[in-house]
Backbone of each chain as ProteinMPNN parsed JSONL, in Angstrom:
{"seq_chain_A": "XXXXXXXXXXXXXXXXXXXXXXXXXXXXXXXXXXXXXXXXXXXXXXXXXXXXXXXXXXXXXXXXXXXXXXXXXXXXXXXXXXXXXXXXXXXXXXXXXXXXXXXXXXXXXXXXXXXXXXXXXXXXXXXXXXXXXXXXXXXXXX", "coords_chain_A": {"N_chain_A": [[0.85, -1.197, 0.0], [0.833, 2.368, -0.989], [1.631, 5.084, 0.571], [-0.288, 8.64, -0.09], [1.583, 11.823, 0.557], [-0.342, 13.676, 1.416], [-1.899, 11.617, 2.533], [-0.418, 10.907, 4.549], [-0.399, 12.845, 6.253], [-2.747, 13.358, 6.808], [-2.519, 10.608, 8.61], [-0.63, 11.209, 10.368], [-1.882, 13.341, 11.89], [-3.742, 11.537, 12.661], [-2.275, 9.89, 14.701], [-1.342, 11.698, 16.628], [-3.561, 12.444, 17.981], [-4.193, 9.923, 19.105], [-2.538, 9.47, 20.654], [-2.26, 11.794, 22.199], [-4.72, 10.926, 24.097], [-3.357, 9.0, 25.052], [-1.513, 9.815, 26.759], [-1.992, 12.534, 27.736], [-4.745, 12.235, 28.533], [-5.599, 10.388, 30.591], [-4.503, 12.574, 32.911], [-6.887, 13.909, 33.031], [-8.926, 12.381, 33.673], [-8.323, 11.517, 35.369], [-8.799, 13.71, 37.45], [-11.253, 14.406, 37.959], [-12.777, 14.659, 39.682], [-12.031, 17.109, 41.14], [-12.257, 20.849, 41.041], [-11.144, 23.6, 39.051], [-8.838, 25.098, 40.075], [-8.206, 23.264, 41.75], [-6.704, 21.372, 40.565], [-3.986, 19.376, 40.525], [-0.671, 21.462, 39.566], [-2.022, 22.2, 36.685], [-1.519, 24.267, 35.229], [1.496, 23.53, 34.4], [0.808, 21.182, 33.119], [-0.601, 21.792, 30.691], [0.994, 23.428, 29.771], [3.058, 21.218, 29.081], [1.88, 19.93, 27.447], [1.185, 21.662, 24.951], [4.493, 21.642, 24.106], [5.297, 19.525, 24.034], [3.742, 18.911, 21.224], [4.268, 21.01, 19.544], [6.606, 19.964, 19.209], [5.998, 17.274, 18.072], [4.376, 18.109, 16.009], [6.626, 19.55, 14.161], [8.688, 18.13, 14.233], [7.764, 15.505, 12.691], [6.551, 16.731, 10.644], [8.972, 17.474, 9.557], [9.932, 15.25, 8.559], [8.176, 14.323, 6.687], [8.608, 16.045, 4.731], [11.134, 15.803, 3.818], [10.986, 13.142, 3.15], [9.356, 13.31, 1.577], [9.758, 15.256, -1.184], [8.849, 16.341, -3.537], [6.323, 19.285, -3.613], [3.315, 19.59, -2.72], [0.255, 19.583, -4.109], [-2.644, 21.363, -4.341], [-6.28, 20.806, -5.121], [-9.494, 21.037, -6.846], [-10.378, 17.824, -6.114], [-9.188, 17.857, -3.652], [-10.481, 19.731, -2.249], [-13.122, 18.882, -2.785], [-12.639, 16.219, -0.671], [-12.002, 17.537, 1.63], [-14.45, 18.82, 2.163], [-16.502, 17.473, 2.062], [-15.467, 15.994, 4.753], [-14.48, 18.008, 6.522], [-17.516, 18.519, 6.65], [-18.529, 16.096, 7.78], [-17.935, 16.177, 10.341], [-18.368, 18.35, 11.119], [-20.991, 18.002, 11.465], [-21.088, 15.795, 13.408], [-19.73, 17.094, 15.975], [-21.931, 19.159, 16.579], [-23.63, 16.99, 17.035], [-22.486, 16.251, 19.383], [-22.365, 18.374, 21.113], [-24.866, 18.978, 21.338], [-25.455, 16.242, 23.29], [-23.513, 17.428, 24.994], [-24.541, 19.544, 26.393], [-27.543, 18.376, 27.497], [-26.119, 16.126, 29.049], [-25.706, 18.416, 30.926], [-27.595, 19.412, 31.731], [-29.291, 17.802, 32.675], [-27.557, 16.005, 34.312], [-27.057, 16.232, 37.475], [-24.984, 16.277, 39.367], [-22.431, 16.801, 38.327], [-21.131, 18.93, 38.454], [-18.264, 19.727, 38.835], [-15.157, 21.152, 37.459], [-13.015, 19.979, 36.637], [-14.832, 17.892, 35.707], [-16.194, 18.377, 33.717], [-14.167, 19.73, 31.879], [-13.078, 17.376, 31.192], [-15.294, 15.777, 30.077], [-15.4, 17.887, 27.666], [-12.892, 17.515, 26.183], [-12.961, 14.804, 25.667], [-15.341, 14.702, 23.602], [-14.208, 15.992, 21.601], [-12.062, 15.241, 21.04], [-12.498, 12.84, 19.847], [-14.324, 13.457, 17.667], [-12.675, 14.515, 16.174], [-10.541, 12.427, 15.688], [-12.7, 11.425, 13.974], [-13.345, 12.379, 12.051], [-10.859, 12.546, 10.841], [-10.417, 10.256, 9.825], [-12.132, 9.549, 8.047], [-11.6, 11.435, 6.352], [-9.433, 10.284, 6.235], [-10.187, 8.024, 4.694], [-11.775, 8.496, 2.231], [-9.526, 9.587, 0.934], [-8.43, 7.563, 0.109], [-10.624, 6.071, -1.442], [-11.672, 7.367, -2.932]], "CA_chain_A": [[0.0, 0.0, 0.0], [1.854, 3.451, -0.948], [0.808, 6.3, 0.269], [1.083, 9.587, -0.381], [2.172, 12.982, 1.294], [-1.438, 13.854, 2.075], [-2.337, 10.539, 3.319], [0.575, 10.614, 5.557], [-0.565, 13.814, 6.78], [-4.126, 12.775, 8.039], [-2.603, 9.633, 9.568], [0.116, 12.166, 11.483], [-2.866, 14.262, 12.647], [-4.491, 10.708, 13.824], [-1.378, 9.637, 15.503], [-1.317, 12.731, 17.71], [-4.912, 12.318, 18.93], [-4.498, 9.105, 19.807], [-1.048, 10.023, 21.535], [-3.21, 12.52, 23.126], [-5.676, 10.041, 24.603], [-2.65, 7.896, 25.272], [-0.446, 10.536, 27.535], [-2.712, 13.072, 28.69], [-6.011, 12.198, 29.025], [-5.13, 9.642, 32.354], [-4.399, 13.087, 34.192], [-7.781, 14.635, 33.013], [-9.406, 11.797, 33.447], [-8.434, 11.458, 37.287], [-9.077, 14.982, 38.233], [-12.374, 14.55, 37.081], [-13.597, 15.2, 40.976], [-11.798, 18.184, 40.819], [-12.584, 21.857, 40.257], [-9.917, 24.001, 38.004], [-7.99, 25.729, 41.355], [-7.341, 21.56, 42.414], [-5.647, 20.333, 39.619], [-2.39, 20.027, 40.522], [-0.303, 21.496, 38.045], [-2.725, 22.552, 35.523], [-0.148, 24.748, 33.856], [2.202, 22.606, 34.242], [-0.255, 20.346, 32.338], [-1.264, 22.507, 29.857], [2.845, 23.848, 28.843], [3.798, 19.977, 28.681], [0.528, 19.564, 26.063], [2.104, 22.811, 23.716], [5.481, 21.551, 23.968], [4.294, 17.513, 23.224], [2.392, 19.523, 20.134], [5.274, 21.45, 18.597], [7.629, 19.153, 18.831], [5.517, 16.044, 17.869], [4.347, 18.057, 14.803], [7.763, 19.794, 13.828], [9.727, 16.354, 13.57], [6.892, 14.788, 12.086], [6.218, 17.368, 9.057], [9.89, 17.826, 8.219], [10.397, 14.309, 7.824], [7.171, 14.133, 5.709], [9.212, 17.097, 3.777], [12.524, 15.127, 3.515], [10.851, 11.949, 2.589], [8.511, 13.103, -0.27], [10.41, 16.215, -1.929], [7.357, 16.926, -4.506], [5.349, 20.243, -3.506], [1.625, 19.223, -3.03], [-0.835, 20.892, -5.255], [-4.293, 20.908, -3.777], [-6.774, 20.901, -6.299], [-10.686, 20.677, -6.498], [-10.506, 17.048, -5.425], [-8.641, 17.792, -1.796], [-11.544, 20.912, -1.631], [-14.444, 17.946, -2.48], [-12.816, 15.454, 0.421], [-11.726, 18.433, 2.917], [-15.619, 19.634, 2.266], [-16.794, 16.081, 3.214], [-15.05, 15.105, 6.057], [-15.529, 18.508, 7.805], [-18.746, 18.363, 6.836], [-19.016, 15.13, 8.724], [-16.76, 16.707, 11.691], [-19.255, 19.794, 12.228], [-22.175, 17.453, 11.879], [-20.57, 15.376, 14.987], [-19.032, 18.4, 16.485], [-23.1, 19.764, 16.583], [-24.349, 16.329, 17.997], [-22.016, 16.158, 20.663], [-22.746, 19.435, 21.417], [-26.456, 18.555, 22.141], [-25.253, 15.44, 24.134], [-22.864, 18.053, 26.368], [-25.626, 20.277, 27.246], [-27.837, 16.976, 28.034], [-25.872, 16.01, 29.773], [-24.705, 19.15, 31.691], [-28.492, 19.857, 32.533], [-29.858, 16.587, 33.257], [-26.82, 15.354, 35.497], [-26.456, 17.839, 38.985], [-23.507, 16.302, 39.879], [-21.931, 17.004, 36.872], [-20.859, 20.296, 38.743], [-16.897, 20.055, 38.929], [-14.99, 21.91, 36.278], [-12.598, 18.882, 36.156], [-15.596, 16.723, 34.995], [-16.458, 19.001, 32.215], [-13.132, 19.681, 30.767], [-12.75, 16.086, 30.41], [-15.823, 15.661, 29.152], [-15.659, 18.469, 26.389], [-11.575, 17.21, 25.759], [-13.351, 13.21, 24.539], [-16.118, 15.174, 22.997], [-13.477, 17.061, 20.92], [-10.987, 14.291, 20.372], [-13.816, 12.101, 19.353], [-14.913, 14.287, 16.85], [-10.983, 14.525, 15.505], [-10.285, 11.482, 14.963], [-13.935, 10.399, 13.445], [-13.18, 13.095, 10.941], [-9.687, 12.027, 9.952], [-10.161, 8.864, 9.701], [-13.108, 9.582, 7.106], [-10.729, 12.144, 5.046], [-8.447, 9.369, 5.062], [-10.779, 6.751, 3.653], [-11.825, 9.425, 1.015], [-8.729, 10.091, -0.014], [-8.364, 5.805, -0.641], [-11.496, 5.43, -2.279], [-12.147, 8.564, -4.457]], "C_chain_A": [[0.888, 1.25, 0.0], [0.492, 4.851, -0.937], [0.976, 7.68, -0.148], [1.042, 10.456, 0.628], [0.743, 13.392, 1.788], [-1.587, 12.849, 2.968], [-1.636, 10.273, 4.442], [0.524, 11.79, 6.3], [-1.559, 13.617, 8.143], [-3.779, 11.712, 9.093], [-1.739, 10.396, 10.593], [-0.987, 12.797, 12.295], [-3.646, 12.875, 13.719], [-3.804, 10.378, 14.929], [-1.495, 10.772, 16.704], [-2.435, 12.647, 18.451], [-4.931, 11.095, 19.379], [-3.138, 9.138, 21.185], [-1.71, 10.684, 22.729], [-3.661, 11.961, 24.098], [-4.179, 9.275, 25.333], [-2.203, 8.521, 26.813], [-1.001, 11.612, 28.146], [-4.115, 12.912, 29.077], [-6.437, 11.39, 30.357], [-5.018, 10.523, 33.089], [-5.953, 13.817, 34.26], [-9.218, 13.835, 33.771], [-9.469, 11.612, 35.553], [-8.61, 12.361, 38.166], [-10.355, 15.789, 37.711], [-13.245, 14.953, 38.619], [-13.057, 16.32, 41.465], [-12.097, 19.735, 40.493], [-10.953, 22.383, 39.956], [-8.758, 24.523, 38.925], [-7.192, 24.306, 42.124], [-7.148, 21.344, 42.202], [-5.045, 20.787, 39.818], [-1.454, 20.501, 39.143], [-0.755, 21.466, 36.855], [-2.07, 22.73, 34.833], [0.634, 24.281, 33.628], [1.726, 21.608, 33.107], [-0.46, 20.603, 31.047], [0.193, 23.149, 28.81], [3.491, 22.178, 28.176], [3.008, 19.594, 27.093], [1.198, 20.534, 24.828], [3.375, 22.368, 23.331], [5.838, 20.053, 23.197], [4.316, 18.372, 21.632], [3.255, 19.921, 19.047], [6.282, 20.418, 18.253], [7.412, 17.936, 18.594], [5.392, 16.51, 16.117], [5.637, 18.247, 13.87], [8.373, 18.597, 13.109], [8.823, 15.684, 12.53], [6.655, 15.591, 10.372], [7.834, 17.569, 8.657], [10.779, 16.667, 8.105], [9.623, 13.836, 7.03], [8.062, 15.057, 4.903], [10.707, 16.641, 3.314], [12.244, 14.35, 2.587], [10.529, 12.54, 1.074], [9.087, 14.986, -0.703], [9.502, 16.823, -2.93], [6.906, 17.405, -3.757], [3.913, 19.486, -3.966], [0.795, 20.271, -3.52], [-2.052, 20.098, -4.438], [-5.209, 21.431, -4.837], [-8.434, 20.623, -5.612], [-11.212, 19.139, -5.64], [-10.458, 17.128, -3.937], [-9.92, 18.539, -1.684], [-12.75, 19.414, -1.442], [-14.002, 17.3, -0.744], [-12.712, 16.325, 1.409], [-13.713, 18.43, 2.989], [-16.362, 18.915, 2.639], [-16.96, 15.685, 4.247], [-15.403, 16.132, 7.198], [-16.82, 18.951, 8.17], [-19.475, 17.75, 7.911], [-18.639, 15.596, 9.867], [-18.062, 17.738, 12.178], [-20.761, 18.986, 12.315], [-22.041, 16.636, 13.165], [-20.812, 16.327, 16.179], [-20.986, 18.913, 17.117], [-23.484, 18.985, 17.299], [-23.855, 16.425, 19.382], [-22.01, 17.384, 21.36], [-24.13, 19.507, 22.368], [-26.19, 17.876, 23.2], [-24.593, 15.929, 25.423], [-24.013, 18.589, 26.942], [-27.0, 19.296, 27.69], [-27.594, 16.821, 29.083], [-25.363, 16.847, 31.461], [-26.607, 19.621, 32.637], [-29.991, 18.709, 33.211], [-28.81, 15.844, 34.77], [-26.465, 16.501, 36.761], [-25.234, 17.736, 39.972], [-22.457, 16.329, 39.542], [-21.236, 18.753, 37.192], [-19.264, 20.881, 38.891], [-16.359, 20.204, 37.549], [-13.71, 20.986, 35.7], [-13.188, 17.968, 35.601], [-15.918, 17.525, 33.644], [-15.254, 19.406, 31.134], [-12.736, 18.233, 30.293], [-13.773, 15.731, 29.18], [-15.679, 16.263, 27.424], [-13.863, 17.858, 25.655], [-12.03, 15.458, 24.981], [-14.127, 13.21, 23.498], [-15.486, 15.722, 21.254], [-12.096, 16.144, 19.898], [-11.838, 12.911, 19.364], [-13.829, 12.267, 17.833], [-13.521, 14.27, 15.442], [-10.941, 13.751, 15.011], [-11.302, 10.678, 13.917], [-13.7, 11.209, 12.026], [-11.809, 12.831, 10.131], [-9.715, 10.687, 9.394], [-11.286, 8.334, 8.643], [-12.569, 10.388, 5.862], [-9.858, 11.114, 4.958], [-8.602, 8.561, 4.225], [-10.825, 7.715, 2.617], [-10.785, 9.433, 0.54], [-8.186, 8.191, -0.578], [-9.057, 5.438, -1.569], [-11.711, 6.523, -3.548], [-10.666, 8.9, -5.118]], "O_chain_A": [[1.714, 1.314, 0.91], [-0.487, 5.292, -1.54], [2.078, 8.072, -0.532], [0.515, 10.067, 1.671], [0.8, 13.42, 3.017], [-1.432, 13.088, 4.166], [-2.079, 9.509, 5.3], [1.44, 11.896, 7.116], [-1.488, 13.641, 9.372], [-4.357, 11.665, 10.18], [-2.099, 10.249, 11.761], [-0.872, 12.691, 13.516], [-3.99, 12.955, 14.898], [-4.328, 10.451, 16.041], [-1.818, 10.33, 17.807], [-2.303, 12.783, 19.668], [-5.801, 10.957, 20.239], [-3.144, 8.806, 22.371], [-1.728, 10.284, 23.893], [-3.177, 12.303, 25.178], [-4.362, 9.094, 26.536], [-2.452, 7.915, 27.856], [-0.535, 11.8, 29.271], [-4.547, 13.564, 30.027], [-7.414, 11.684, 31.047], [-5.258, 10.162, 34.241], [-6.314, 14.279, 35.342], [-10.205, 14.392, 34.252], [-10.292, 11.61, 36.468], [-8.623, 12.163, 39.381], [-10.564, 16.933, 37.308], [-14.326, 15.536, 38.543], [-13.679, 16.695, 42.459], [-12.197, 19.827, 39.269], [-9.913, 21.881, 40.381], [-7.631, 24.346, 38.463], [-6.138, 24.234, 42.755], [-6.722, 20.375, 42.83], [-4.864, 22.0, 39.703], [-1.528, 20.02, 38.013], [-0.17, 20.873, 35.948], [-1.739, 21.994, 33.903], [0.916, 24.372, 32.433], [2.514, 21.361, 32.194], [-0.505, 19.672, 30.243], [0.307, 23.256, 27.589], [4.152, 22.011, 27.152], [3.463, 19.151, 26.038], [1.681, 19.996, 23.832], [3.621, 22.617, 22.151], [6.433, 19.722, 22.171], [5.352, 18.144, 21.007], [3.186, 19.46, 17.908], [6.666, 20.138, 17.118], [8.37, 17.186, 18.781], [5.889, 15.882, 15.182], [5.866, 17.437, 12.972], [8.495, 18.255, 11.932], [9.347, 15.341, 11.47], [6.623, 15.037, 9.273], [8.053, 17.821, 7.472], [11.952, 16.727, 7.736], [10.048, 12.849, 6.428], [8.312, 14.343, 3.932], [11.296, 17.25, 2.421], [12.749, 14.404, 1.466], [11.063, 12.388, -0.024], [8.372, 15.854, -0.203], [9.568, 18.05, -3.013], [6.691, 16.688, -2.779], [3.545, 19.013, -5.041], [0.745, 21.485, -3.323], [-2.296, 18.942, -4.094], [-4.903, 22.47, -5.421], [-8.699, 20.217, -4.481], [-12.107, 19.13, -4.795], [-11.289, 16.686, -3.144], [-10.674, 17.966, -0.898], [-13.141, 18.979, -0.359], [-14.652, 17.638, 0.245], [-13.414, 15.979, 2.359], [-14.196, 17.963, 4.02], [-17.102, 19.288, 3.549], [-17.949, 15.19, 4.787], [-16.048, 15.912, 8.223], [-17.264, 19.457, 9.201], [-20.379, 18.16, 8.639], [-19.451, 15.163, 10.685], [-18.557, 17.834, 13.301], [-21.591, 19.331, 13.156], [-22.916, 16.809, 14.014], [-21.708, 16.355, 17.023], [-21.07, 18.938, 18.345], [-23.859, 19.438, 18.38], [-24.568, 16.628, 20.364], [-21.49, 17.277, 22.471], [-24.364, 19.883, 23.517], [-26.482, 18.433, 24.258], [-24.751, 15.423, 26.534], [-24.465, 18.097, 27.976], [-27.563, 19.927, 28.585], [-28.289, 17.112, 30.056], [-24.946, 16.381, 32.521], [-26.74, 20.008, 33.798], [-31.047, 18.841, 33.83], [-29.218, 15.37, 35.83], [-25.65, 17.423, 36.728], [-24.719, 18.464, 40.821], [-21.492, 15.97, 40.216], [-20.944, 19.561, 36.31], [-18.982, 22.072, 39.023], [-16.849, 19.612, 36.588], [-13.349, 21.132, 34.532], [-12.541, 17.127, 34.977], [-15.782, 16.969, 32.555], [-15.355, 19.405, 29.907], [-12.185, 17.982, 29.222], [-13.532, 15.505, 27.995], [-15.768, 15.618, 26.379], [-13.83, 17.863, 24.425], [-11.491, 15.034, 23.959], [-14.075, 12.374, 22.596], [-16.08, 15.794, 20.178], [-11.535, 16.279, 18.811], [-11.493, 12.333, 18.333], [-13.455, 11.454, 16.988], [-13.569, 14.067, 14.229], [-11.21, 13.8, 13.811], [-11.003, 9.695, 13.24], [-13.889, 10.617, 10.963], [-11.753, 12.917, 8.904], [-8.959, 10.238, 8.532], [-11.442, 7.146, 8.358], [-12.9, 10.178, 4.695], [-9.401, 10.836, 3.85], [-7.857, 8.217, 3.307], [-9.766, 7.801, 1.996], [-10.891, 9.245, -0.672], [-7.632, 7.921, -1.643], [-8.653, 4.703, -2.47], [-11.86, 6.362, -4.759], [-10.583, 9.632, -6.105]]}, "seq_chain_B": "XXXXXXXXXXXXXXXXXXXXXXXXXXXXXXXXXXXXXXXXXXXXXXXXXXXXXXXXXXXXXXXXX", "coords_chain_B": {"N_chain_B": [[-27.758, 6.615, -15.706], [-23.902, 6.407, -16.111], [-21.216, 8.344, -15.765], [-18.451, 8.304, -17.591], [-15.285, 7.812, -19.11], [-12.91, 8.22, -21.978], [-10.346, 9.084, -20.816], [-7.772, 7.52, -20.062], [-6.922, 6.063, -22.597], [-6.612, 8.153, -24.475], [-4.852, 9.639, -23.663], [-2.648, 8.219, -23.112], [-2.585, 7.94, -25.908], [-1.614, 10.422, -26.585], [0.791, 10.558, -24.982], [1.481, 10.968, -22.648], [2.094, 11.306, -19.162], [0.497, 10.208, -15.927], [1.437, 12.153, -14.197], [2.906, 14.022, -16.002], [0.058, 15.18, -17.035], [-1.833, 15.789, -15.377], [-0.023, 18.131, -14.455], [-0.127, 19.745, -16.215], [-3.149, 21.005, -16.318], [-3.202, 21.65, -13.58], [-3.614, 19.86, -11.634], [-3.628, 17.234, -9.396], [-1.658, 14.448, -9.598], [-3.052, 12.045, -8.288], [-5.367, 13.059, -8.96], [-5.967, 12.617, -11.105], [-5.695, 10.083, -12.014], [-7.815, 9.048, -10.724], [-9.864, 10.061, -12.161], [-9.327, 8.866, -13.886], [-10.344, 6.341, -13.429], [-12.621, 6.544, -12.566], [-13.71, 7.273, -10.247], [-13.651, 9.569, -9.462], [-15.573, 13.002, -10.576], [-14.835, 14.936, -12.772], [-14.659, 18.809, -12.513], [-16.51, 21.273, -14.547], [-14.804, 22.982, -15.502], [-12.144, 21.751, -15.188], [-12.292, 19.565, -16.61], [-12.778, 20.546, -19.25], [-10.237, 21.724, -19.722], [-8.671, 19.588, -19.575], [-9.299, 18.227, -22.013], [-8.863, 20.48, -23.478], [-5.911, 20.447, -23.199], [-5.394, 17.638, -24.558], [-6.048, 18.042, -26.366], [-9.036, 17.002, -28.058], [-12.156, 17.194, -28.559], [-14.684, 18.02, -26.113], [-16.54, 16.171, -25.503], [-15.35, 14.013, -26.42], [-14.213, 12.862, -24.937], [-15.728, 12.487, -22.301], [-18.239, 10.819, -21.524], [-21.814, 9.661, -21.653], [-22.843, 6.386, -20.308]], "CA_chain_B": [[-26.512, 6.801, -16.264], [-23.086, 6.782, -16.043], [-20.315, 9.588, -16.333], [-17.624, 7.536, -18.332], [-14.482, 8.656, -19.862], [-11.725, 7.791, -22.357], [-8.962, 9.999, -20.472], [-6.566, 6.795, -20.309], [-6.595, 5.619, -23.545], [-6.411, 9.424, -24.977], [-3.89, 10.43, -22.523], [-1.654, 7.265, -23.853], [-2.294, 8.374, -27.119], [-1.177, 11.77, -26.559], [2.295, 10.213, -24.784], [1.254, 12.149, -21.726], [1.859, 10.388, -17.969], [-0.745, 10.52, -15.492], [1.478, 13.28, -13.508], [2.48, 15.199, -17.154], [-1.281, 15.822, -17.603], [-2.066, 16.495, -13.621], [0.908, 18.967, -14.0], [-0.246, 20.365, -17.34], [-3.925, 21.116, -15.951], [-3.144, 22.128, -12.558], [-4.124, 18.674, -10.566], [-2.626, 16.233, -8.724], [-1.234, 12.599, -10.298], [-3.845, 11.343, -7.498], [-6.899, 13.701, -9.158], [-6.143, 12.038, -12.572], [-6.054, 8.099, -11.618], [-9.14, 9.245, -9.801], [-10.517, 10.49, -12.71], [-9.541, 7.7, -14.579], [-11.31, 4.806, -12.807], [-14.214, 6.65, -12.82], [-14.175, 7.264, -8.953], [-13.822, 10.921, -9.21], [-16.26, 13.31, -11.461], [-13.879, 16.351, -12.31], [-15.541, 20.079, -12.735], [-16.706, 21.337, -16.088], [-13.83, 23.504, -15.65], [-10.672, 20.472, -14.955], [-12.718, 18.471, -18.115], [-12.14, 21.644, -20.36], [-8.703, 21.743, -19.23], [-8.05, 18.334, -19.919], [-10.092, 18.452, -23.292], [-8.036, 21.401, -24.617], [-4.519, 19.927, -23.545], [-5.604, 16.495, -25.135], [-6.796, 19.12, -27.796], [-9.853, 16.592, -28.148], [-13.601, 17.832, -27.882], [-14.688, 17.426, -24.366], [-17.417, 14.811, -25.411], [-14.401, 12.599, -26.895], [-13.642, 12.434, -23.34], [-16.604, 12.187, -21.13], [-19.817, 10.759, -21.947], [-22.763, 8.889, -20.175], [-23.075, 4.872, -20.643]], "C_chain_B": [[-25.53, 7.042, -15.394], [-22.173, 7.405, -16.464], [-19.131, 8.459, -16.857], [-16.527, 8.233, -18.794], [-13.495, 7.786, -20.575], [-10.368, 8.213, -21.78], [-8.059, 8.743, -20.33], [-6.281, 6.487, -21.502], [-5.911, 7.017, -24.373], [-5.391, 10.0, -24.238], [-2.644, 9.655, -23.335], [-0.878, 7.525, -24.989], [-1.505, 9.586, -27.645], [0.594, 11.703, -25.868], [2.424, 11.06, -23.424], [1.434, 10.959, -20.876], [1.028, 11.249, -17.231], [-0.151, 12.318, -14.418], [1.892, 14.465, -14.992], [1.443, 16.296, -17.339], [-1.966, 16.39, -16.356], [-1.162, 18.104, -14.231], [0.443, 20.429, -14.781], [-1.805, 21.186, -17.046], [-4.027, 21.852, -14.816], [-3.937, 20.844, -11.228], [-3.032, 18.231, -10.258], [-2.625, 15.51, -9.45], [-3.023, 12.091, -9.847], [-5.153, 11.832, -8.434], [-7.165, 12.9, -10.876], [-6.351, 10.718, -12.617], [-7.204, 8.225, -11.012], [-10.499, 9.13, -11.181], [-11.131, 9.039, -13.978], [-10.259, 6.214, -14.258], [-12.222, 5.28, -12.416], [-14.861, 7.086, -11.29], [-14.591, 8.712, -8.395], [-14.673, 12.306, -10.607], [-15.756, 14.806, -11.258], [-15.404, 17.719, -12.747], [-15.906, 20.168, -14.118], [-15.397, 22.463, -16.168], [-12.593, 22.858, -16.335], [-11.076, 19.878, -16.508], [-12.382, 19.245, -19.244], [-10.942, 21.529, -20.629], [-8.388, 20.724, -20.527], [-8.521, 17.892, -21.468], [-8.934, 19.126, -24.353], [-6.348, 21.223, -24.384], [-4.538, 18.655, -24.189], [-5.911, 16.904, -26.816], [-7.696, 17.57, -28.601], [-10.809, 17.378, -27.951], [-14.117, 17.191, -26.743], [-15.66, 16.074, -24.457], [-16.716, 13.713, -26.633], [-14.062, 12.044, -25.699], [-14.541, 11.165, -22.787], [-17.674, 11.901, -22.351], [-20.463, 9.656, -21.541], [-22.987, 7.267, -20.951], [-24.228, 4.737, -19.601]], "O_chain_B": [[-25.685, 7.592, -14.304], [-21.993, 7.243, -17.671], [-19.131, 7.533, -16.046], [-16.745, 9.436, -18.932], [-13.153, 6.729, -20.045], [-9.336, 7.722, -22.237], [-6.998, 9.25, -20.696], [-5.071, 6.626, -21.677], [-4.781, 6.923, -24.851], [-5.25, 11.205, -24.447], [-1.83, 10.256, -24.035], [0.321, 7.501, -25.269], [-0.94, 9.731, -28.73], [1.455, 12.537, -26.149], [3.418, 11.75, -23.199], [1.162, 9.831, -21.287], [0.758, 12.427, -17.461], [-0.884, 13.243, -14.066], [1.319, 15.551, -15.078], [1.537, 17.495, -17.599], [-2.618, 17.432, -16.419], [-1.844, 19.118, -14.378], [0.513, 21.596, -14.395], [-1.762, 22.264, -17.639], [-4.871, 22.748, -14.827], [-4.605, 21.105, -10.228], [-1.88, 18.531, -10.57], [-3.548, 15.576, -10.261], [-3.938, 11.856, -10.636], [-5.993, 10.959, -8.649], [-8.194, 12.729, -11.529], [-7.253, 10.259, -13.317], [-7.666, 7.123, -10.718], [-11.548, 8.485, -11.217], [-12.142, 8.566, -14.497], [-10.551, 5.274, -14.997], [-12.948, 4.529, -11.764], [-16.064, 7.225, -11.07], [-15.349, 9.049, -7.486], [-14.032, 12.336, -11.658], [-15.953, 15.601, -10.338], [-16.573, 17.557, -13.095], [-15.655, 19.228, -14.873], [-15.118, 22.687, -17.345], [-12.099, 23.117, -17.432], [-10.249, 19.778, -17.414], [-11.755, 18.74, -20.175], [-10.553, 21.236, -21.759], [-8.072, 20.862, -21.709], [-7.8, 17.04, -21.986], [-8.384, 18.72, -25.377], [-5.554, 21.727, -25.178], [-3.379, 18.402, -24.519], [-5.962, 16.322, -27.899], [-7.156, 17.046, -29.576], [-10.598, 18.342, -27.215], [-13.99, 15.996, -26.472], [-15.578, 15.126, -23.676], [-17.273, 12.94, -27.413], [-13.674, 10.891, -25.513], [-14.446, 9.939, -22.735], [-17.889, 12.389, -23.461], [-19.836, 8.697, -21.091], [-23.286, 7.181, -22.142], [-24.803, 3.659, -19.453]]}, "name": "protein", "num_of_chains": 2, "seq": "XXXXXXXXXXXXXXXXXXXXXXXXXXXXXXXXXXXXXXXXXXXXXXXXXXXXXXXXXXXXXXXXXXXXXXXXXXXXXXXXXXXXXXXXXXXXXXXXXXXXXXXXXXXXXXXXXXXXXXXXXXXXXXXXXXXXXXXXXXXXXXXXXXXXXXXXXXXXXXXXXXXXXXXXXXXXXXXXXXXXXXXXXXXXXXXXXXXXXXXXXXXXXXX"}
């Protein structure tokens, strides 16, 4: 299976969200009884996540730029699958939207600001990866 | 119906590769093998394109089976 410089793009973007899930979402996830003043080391938290981010993508795009040396032309095709996938992404993005506020006014113990940033952080990563992983089929099948 | 096209055989004929005629148009390689197996249904713009660098008439190209 060869892919190309796009396709190796979307799967970089998946890699990171699942990285994500992998490496920080265990601290979000446990300071879910929490409000935002009790997480230890929020910022701490929050500088390690930026620094992860740059230097996950950095390495990652300029050995996509080593490997494949051809300039990508984006053309009406990339516009059709981009117009697709975040089609599908803001149609998610919208449900889970409904499902937060649902949930935020049906549950009353749902009141710590550690339970809601987790929530809206699976809501969000969710949403990410359901959408890449639909531009990447597109870009297989069409 | 289906949208159909000769663009491989006419492309061949013309001595053109699939990134030549991408390059020559303003597509990708990928938007032309796309085009060619029928998976992708270019603009009436891209079909012009590819019409008047094939310097064929566009319904030598495309046309519905």
């Amino acid at each position: 299976m060869t892919l190309t410089k796009k396709e190796i793009s979307i799967l970089i973007e998946i890699v990171f969200s699942l990285l994500f899930v992998l490496i920080f979402m265990p601290f979000f996830y446990e300071n879910q009884e929490n409000n935002l003043v009790l997480i230890n080391d929020l910022i701490g938290k929050i500088t390690e996540i930026v620094i992860f981010a740059v230097i996950y993508f950095s390495i990652s795009y300029t050995l996509l730029k080593l490997i494949f040396k051809t300039k990508i032309t984006v053309d009406e095709r990339d516009d059709m699958i981009n117009s697709k996938s975040y089609k599908l992404g803001y149609l998610l993005y919208e449900l889970c939207l409904f499902v937060f506020i649902g949930i935020l006014l049906s549950n009353s113990t749902l009141q710590n600001n550690g339970e809601i940033i987790f929530l809206i952080l699976s809501l969000l990563l969710f949403v990410s990866i359901i959408k890449s992983i639909y531009q990447f089929y597109l870009y297989r099948t069409f | 119906m289906l949208l159909r096209n000769n663009l491989k055989e006419l492309r061949q004929k013309k001595a053109f590769t699939q990134e030549e005629l991408g390059n020559n148009v303003g597509v990708s390689r990928q938007t032309i093998i796309s085009i060619e197996r029928y998976r992708y249904k270019p603009s009436l713009e891209l079909a012009m394109k590819i019409a008047e660098k094939l310097n064929v008439k566009i319904e030598k190209i495309f046309y519905f089976n």
